[in-house]
TORKOL-4160 file (C-alpha; in steps of 0.2 Angstrom, whole numbers, padded with zeros to 4 digits, m for minus):
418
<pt num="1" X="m0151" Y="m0027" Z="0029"/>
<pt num="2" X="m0146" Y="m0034" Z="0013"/>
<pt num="3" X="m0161" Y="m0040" Z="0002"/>
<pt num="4" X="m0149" Y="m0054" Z="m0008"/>
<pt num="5" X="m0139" Y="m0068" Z="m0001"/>
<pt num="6" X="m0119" Y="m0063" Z="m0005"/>
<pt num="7" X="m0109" Y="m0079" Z="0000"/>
<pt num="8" X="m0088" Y="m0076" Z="m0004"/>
<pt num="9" X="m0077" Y="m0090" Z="m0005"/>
<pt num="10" X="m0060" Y="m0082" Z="m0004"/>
<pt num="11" X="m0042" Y="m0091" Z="0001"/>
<pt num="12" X="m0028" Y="m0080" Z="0011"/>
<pt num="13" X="m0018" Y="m0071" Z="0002"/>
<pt num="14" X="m0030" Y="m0070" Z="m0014"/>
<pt num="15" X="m0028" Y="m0053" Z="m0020"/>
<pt num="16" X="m0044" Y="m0055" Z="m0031"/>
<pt num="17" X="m0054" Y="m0059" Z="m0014"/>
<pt num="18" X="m0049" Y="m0043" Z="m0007"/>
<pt num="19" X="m0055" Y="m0035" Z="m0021"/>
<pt num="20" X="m0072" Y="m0041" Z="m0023"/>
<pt num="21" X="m0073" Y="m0040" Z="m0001"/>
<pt num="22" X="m0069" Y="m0022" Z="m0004"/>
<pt num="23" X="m0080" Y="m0019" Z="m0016"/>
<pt num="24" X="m0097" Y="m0026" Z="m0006"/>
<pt num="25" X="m0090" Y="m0017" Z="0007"/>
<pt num="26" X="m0090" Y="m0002" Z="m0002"/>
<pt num="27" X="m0107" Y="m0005" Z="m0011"/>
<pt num="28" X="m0116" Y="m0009" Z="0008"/>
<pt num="29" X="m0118" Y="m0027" Z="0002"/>
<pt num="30" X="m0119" Y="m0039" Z="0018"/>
<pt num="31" X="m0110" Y="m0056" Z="0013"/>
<pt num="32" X="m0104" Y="m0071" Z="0024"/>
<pt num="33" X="m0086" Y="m0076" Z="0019"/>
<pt num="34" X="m0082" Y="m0094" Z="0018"/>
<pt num="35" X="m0061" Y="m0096" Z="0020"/>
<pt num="36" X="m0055" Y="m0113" Z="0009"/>
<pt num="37" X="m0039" Y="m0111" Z="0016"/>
<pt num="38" X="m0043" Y="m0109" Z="0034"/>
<pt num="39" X="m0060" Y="m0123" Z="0034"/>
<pt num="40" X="m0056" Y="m0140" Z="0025"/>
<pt num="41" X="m0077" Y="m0139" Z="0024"/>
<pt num="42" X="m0077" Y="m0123" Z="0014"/>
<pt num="43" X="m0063" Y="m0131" Z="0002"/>
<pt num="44" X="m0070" Y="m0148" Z="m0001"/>
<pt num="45" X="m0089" Y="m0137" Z="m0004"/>
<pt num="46" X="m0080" Y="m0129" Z="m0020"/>
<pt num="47" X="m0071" Y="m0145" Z="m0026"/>
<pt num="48" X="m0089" Y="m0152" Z="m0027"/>
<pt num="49" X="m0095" Y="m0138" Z="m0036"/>
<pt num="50" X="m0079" Y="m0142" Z="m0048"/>
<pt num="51" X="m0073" Y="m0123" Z="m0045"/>
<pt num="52" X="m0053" Y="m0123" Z="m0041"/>
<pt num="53" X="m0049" Y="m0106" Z="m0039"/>
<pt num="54" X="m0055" Y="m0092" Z="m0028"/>
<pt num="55" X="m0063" Y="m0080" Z="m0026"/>
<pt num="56" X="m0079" Y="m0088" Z="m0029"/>
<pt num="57" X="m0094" Y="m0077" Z="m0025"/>
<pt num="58" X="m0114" Y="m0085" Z="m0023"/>
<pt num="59" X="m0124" Y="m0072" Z="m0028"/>
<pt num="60" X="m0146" Y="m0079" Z="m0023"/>
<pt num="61" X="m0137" Y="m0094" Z="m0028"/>
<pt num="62" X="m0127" Y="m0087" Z="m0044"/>
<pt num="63" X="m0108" Y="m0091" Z="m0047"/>
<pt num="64" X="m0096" Y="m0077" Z="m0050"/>
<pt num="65" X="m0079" Y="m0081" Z="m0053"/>
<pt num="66" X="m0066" Y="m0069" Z="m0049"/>
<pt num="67" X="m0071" Y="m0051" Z="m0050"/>
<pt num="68" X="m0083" Y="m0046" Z="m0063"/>
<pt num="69" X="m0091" Y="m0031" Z="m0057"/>
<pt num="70" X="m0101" Y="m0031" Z="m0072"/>
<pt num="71" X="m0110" Y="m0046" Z="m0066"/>
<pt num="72" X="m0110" Y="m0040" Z="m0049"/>
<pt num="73" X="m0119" Y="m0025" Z="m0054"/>
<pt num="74" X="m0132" Y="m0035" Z="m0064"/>
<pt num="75" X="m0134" Y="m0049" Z="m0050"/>
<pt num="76" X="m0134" Y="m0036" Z="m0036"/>
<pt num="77" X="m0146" Y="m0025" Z="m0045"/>
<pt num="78" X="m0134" Y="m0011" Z="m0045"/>
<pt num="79" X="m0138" Y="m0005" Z="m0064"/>
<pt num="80" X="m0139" Y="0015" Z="m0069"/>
<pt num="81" X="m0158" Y="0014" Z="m0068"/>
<pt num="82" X="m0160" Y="0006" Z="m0052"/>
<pt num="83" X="m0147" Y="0010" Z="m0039"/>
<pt num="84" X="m0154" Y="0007" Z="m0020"/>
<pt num="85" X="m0149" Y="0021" Z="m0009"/>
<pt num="86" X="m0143" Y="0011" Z="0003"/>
<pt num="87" X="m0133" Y="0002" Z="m0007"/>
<pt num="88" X="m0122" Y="0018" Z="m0015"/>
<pt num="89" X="m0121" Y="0026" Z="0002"/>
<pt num="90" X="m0102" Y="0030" Z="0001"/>
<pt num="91" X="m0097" Y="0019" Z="0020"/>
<pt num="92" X="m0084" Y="0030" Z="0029"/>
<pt num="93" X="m0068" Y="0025" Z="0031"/>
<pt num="94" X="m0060" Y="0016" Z="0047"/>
<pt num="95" X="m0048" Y="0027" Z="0055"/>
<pt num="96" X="m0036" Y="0014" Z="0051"/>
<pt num="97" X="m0038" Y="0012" Z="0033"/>
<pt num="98" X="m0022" Y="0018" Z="0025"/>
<pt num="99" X="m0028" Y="0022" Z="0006"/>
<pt num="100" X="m0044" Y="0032" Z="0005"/>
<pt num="101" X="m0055" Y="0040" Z="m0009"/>
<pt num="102" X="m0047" Y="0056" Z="m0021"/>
<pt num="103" X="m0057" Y="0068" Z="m0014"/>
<pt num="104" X="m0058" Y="0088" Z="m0019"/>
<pt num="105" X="m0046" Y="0094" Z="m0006"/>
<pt num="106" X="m0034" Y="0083" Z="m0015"/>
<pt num="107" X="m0037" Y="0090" Z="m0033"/>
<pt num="108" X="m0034" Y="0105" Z="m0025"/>
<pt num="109" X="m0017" Y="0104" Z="m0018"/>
<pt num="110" X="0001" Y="0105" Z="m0028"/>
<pt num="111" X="0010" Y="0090" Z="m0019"/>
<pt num="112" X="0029" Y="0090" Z="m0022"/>
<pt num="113" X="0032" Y="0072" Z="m0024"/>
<pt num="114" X="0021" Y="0062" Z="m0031"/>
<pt num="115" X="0023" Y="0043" Z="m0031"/>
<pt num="116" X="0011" Y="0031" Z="m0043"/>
<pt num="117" X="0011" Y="0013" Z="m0037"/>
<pt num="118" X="0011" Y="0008" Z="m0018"/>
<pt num="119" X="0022" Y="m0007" Z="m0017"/>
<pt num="120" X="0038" Y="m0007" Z="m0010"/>
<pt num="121" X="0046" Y="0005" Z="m0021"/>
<pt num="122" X="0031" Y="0017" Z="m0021"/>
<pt num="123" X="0029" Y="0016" Z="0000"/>
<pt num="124" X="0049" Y="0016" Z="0004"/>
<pt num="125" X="0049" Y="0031" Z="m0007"/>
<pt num="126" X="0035" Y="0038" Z="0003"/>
<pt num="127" X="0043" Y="0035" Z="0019"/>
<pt num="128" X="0059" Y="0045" Z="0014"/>
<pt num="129" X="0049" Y="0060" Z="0003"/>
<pt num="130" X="0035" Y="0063" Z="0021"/>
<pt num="131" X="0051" Y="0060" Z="0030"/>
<pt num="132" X="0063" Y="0074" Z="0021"/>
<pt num="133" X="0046" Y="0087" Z="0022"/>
<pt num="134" X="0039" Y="0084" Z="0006"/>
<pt num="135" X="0022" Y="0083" Z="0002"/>
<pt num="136" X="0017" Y="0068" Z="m0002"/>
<pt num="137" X="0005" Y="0058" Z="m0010"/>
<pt num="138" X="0004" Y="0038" Z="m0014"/>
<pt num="139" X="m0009" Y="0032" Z="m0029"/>
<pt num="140" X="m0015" Y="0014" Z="m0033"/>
<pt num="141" X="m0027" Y="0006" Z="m0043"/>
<pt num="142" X="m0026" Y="m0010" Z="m0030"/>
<pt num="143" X="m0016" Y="m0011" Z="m0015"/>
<pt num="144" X="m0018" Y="m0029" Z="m0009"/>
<pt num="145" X="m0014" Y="m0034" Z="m0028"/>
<pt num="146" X="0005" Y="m0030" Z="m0029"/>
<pt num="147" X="0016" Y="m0043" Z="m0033"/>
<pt num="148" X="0023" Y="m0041" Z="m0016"/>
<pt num="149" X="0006" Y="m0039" Z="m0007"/>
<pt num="150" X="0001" Y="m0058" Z="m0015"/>
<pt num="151" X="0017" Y="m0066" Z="m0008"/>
<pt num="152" X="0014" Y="m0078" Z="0002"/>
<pt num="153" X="0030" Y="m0080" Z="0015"/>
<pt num="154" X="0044" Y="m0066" Z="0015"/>
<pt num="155" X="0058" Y="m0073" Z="0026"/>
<pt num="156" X="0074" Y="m0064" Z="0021"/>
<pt num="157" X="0069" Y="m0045" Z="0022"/>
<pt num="158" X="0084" Y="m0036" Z="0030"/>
<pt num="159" X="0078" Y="m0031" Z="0049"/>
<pt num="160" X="0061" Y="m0043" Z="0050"/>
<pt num="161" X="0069" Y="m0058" Z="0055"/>
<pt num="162" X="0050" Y="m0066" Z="0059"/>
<pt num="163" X="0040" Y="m0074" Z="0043"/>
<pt num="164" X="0030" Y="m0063" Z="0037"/>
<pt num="165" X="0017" Y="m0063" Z="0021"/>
<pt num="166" X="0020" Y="m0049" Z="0009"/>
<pt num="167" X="0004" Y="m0041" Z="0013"/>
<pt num="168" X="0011" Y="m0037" Z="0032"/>
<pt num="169" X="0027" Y="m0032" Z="0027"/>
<pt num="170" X="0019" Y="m0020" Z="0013"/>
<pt num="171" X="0006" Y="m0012" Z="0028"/>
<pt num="172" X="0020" Y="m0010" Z="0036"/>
<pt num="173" X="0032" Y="0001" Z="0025"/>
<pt num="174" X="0014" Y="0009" Z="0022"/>
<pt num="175" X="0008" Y="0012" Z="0038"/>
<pt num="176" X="0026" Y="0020" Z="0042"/>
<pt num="177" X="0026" Y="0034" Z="0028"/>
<pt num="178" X="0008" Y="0038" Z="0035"/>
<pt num="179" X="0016" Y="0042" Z="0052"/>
<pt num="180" X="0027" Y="0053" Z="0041"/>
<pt num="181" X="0014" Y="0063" Z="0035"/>
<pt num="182" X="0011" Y="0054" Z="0017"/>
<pt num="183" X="m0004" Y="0054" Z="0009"/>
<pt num="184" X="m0013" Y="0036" Z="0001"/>
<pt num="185" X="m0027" Y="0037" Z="m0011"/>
<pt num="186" X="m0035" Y="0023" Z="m0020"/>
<pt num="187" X="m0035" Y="0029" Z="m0039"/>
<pt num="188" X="m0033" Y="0024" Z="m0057"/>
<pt num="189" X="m0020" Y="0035" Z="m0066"/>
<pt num="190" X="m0028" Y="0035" Z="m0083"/>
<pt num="191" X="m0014" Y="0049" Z="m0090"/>
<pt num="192" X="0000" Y="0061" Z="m0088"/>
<pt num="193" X="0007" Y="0078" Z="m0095"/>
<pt num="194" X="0023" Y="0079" Z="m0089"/>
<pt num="195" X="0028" Y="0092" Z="m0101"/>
<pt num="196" X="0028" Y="0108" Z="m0088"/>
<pt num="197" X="0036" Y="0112" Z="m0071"/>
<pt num="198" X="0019" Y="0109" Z="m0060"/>
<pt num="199" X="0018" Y="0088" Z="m0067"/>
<pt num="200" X="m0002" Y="0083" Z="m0072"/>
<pt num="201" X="m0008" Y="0065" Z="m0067"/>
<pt num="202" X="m0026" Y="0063" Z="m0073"/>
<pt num="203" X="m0034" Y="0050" Z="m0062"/>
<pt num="204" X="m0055" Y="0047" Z="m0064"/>
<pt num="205" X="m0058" Y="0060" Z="m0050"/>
<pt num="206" X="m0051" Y="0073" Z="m0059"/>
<pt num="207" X="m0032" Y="0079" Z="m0060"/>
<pt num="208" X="m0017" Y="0078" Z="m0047"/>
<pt num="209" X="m0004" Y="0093" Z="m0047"/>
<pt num="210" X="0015" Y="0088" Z="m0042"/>
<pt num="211" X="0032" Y="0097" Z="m0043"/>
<pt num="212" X="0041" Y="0080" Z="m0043"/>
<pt num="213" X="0034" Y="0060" Z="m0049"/>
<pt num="214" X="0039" Y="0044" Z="m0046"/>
<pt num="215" X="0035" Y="0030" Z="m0057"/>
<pt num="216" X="0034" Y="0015" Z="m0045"/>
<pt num="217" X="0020" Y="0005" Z="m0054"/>
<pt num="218" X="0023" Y="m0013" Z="m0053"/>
<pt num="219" X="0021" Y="m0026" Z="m0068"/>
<pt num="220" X="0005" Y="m0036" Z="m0075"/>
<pt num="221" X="0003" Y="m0053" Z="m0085"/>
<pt num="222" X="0000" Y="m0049" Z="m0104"/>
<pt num="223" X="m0017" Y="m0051" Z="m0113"/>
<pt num="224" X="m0017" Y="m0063" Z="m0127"/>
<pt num="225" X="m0030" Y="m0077" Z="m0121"/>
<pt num="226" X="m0029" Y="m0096" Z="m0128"/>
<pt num="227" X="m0045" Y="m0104" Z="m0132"/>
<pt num="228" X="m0054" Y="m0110" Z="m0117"/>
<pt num="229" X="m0046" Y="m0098" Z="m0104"/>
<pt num="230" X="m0058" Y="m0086" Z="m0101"/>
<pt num="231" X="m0072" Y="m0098" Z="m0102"/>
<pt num="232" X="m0060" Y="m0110" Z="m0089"/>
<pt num="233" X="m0054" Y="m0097" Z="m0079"/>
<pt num="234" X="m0059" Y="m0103" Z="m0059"/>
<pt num="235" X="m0062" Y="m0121" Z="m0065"/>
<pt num="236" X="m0045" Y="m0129" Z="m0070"/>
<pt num="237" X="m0035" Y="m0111" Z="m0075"/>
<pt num="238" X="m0026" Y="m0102" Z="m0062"/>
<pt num="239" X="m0011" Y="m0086" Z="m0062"/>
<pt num="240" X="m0008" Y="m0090" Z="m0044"/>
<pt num="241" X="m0002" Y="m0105" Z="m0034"/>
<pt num="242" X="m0003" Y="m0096" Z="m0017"/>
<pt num="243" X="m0022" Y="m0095" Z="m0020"/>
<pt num="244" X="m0024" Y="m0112" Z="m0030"/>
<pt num="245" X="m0010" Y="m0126" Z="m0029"/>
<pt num="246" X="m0022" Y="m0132" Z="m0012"/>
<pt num="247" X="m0035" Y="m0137" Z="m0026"/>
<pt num="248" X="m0023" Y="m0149" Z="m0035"/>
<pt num="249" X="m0018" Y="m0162" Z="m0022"/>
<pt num="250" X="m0010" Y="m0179" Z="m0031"/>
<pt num="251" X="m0017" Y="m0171" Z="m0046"/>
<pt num="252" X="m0009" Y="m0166" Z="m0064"/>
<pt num="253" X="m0006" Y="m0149" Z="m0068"/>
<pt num="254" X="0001" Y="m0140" Z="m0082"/>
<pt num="255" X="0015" Y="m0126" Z="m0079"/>
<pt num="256" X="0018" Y="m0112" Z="m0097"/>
<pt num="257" X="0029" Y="m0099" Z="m0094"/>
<pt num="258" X="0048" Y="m0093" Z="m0099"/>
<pt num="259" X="0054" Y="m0085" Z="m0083"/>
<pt num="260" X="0058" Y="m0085" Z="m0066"/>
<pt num="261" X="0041" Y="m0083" Z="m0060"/>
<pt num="262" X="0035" Y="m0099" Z="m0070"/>
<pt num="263" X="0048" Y="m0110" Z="m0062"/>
<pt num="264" X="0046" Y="m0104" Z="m0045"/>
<pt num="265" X="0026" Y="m0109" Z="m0046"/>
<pt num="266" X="0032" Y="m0127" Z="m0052"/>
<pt num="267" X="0044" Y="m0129" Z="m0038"/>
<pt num="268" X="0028" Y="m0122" Z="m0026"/>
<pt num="269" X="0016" Y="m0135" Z="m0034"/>
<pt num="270" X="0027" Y="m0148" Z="m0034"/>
<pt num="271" X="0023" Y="m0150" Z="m0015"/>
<pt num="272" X="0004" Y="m0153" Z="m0020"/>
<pt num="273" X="0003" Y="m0161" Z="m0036"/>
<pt num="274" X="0008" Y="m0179" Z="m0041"/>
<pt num="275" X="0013" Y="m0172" Z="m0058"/>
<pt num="276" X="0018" Y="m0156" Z="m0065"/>
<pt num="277" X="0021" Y="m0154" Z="m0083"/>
<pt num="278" X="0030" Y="m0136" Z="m0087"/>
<pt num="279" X="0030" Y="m0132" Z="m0106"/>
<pt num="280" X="0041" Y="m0118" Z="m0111"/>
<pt num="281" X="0035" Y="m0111" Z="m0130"/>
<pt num="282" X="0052" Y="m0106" Z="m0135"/>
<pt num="283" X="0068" Y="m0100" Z="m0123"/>
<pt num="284" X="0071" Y="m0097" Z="m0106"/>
<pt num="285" X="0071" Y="m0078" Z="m0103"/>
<pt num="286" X="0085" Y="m0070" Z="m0094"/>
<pt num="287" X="0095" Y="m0079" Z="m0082"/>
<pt num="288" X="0080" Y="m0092" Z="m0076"/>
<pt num="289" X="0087" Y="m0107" Z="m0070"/>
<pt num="290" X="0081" Y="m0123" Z="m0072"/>
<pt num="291" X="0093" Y="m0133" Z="m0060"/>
<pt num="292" X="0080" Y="m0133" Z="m0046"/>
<pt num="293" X="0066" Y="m0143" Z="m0054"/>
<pt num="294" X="0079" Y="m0155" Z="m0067"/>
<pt num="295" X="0078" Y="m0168" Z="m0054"/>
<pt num="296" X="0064" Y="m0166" Z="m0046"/>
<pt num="297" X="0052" Y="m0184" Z="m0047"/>
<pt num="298" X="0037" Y="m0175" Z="m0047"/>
<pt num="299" X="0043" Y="m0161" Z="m0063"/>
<pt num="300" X="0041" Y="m0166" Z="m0082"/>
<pt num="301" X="0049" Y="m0152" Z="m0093"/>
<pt num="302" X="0043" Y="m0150" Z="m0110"/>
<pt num="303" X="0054" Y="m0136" Z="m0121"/>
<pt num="304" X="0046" Y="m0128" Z="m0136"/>
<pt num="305" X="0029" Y="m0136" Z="m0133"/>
<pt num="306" X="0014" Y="m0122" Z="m0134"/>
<pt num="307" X="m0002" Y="m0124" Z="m0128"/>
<pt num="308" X="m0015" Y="m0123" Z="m0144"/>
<pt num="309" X="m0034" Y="m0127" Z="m0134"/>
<pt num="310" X="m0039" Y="m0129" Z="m0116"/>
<pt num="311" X="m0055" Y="m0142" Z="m0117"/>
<pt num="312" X="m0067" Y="m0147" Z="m0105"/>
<pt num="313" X="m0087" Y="m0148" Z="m0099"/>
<pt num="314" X="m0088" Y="m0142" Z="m0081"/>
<pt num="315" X="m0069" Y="m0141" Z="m0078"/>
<pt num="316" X="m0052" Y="m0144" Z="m0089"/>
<pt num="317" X="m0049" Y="m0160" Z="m0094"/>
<pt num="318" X="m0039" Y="m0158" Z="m0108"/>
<pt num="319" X="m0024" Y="m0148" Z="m0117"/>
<pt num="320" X="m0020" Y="m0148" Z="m0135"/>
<pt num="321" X="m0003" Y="m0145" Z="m0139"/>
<pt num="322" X="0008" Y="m0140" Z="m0152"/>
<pt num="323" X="0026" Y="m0150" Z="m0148"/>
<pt num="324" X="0043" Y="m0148" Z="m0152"/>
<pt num="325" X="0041" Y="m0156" Z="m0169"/>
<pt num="326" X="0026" Y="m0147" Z="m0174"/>
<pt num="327" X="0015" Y="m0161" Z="m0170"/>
<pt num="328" X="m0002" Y="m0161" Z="m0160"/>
<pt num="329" X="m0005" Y="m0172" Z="m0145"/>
<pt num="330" X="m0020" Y="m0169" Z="m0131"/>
<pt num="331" X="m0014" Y="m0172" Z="m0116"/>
<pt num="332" X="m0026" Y="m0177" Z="m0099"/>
<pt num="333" X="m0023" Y="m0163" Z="m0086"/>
<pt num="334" X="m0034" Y="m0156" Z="m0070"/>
<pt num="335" X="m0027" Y="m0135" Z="m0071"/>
<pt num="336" X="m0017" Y="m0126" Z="m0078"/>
<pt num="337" X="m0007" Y="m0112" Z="m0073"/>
<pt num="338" X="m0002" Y="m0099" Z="m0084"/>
<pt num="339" X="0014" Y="m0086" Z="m0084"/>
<pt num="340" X="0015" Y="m0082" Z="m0104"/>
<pt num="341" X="0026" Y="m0070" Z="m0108"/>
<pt num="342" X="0031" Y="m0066" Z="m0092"/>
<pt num="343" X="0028" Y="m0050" Z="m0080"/>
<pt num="344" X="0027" Y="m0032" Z="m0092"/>
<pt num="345" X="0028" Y="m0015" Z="m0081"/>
<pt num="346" X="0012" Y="m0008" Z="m0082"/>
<pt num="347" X="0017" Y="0007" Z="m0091"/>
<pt num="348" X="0006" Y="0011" Z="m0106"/>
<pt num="349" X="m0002" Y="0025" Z="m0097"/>
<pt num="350" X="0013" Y="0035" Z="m0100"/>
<pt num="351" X="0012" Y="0036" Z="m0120"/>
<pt num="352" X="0025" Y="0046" Z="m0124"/>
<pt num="353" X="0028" Y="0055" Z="m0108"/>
<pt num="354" X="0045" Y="0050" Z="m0104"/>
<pt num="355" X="0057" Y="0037" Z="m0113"/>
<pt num="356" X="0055" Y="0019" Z="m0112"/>
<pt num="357" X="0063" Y="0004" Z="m0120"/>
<pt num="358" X="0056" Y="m0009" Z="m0131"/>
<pt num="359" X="0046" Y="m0017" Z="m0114"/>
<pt num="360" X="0040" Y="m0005" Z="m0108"/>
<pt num="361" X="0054" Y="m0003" Z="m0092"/>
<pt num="362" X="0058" Y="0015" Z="m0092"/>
<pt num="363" X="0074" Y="0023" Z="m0094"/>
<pt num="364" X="0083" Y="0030" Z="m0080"/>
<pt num="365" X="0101" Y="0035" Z="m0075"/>
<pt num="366" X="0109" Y="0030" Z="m0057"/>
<pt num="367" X="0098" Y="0043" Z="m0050"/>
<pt num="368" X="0083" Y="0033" Z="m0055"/>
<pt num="369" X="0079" Y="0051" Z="m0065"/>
<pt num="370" X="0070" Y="0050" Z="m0081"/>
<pt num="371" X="0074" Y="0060" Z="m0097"/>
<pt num="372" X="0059" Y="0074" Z="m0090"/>
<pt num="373" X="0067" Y="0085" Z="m0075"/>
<pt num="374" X="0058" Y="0081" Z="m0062"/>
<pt num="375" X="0051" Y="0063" Z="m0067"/>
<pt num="376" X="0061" Y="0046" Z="m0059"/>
<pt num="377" X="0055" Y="0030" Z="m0060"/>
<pt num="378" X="0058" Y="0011" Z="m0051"/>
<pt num="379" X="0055" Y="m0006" Z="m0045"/>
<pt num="380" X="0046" Y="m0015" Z="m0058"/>
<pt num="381" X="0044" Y="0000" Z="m0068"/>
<pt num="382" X="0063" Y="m0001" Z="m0072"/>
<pt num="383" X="0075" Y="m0015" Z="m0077"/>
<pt num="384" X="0082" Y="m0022" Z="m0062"/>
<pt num="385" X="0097" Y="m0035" Z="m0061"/>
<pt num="386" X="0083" Y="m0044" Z="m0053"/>
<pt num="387" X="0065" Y="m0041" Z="m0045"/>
<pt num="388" X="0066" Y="m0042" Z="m0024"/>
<pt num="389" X="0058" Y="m0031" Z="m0014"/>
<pt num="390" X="0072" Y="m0025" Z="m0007"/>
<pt num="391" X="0078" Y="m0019" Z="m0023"/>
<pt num="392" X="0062" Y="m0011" Z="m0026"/>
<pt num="393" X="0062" Y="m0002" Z="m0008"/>
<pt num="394" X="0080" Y="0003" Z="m0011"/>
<pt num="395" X="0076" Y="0009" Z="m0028"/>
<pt num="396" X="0060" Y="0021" Z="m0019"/>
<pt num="397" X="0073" Y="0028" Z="m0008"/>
<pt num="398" X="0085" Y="0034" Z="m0020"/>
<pt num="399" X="0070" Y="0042" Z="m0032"/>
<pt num="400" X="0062" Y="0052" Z="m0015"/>
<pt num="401" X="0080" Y="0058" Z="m0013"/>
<pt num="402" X="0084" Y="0063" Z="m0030"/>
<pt num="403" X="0066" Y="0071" Z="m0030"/>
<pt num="404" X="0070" Y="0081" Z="m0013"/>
<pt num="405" X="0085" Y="0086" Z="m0022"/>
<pt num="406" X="0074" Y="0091" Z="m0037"/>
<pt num="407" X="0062" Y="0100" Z="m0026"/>
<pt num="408" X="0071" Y="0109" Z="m0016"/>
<pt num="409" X="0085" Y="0114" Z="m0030"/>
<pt num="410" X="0098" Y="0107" Z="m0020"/>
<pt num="411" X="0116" Y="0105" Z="m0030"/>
<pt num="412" X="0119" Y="0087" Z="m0023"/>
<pt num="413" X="0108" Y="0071" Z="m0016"/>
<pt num="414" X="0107" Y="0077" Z="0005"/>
<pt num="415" X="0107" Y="0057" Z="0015"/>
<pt num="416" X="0095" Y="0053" Z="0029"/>
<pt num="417" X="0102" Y="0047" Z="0045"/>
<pt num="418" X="0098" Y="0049" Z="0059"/>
């Protein structure tokens, strides 16, 4: 029985919820979830509290916005010097779990394909590389966190004609590379060596051994902070409308971002707010299209307006910005929702083990191969004429073939059909 009172306020589809759920799991920590999405009670008990975001976690009484492990080890009691047994007690596994710990059997083996990210790209590849004979292992840092896993509704998948939320849809392609035979660990890659035949992925546990990689990691918001961010983060500044927009009926919010991703979170809180303001610092990026929220009442756009300060006491109240003639207005708000810069591939683990451009996408050929033998790379990881999940499956198939090829020193790509 757990000696503190853990209460979790999550939303469906938080990634952030499953993480910090996970990781009280993990730790042994008893907690009572509260769903806002599900119970109106739960919701209007954090709009009180002036917290718009989840996850929200009551620690004896003590908020916790978002994860913070740092602060759940303090709160929890979980420090270096005073770890409770029952409490690091490693909880087994359900049979049913997918992903499960590195362990030394792992470290041990030379797998022949080797995929790092679990999303679409990294799962269809799975499917076809355990389905071709290879052996196969899947890592990633956070499988419930994918940009496909947080999606809230996919409707046009070839072949799932129900709606389904990304998550389902992601178990799914997961769950059928396991009946394959893959392999799914839970893992950080923290480095690679790519310079030999036998390929070296370092990972916290210790080092994975493969004869073929695939890059399949997905992409991540960049770091730069504005003032008052951090310190607002869960109280008026949010990164997802599927977790948040609910917070924000007939209120205002501010949209910043250049890309696709920033409009389509408009057009998605545009069915909540009455107002949304969506500032764009300098040019749209890409092909982004704007036609969708020109003439919608509810949509104010604002080119080459930058967000300077976010201000408040208990919440936001306030943005400072810097307009399109380099003038400063404060502007009355209720949240915020950020997309700066857009989506980078998470990338910067590789150094300099294979080419990438100026982004950080790497460089691949028709093959998806990299400039190392033996190396391919896809989905977000690569530039793609546009980022589905579709794409990124298709993209895992072709690597897993090309890797099978690689492998086995065939002469030519050999097709699955039956």
């Amino acid at each position: 029985m757990s000696k503190h009172e853990v209460i979790v306020y999550s939303s469906s589809g938080c990634p952030y919820c499953e993480k910090v759920k996970s990781y009280l799991k993990e730790k042994g920590i008893e907690f009572e979830e509260r769903n806002a999405s599900i119970h109106k009670e739960y919701f209007d008990q954090l709009k009180e509290r002036k917290i718009f975001g989840t996850p929200a976690t009551f620690i004896n009484g003590k908020l916790v916005l978002g994860f913070q492990e740092k602060k759940f080890i303090k709160l929890l009691e979980l420090s270096e010097e005073d770890k409770p047994a029952e409490i690091y007690t490693p909880q087994p596994e359900s049979e049913e779990s997918i992903f499960q710990p590195v362990n030394e059997k792992i470290l041990e083996e030379v797998y022949d394909f080797v995929t790092i990210g679990g999303g679409p790209a990294g799962a269809s590849a799975a499917v076809y590389a355990a389905r071709g004979k290879l052996k196969t292992l899947v890592i990633d840092k956070a499988p419930k966190a994918g940009t496909l896993a947080i999606t809230h509704k996919i409707a046009n998948y070839p072949g799932v004609r129900e709606e389904v939320t990304g998550l389902e849809l992601l178990t799914r392609m997961q769950a059928q590379a396991k009946d394959f035979g893959a392999e799914f660990v839970r893992s950080t890659v923290l480095s690679v060596d790519f310079s030999n035949e036998i390929k070296m992925i370092e990972v916290a546990e210790g080092t994975i051994k493969a004869k073929s990689v695939f890059i399949a990691v997905g992409a991540k918001a960049p770091s730069s902070k504005i003032n008052g961010e951090e310190e607002f983060t869960g109280r008026g500044v949010s990164y997802c409308s599927t977790c948040d927009a609910a917070f924000y009926q007939d209120q205002v919010v501010a949209v910043v971002g250049d890309n696709d991703e920033a409009i389509h979170e408009a057009e998605t809180l545009a069915k909540y707010c009455k107002t949304v303001k969506i500032l764009i610092p300098t040019e749209l990026k890409g092909d982004t299209d704007l036609s969708t929220l020109e003439y919608n009442p509810k949509v104010e756009i604002y080119r080459r307006h930058r967000v300077r300060e976010i201000i408040g006491t208990d919440s936001v109240e306030k943005l400072v910005i810097l307009n399109d003639k380099k003038e400063v207005e404060t502007w009355n708000v209720d949240g915020i929702f950020l997309y700066l810069g857009g989506m980078k591939p998470g990338t910067d683990f590789l150094n300099g083990a294979v080419m990438r451009d100026d982004e950080g996408y790497v460089i691949v050929d028709d093959h998806l191969r990299t400039n190392v033998d033996g190396v391919f790379a896809g989905g977000d990881a690569r530039r793609t004429p546009i980022k589905q999940a579709v794409i990124s499956a298709a993209d895992g198939a072709i690597a897993a073939l090309s890797a099978e090829q690689h492998v086995n020193k065939r002469s030519k790509l050999r097709p699955q059909y039956s």
